[in-house]
C-alpha positions as CSV (number, residue, x, y, z in Angstrom):
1,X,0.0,0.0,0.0
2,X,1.9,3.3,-0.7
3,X,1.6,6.1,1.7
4,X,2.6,9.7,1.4
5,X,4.8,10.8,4.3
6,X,4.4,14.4,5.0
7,X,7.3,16.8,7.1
8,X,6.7,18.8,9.5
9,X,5.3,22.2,8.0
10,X,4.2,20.5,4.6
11,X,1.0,18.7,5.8
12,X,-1.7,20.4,3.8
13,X,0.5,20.5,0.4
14,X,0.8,16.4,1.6
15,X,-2.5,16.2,1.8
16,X,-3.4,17.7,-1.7
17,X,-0.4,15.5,-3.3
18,X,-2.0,12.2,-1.7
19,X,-5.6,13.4,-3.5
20,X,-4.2,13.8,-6.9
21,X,-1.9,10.7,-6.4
22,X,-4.6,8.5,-4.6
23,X,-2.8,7.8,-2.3
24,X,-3.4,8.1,2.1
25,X,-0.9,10.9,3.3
26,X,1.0,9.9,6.8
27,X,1.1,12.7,9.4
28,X,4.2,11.3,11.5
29,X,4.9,12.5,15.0
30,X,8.6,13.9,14.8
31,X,10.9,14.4,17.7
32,X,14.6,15.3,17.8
33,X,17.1,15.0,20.7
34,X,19.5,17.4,21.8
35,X,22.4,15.0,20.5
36,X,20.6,14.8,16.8
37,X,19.1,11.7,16.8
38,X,15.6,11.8,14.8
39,X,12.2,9.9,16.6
40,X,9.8,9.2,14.2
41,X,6.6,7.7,14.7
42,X,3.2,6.7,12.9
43,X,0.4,5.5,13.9
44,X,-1.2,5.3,10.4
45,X,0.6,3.1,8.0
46,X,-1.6,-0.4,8.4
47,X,0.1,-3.4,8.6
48,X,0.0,-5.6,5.6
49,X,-2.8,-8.3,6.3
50,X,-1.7,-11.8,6.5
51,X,-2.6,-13.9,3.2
């Protein structure tokens, strides 16, 4: 299943992209520690279902 992944700042231009591609846009919570390491989280993408 492709997703769109929107940054931080870009969500409604995500949004429109995922419409014209149809495709689900991904909103991910983003969070960055003081020593540059990158925290990403979504709770959107499904999981594949098993066969």
């Amino acid at each position: 299943m492709p997703v769109l992944i929107a940054v931080p700042g870009s969500e409604a231009h995500a949004e429109r992209l995922g419409i014209r591609l149809g495709v689900t846009d991904v909103h991910p919570e983003i969070r960055q520690f003081p020593d540059g390491e990158l925290y990403v989280r979504s709770r959107s993408i499904a999981s594949p279902t098993p066969p």
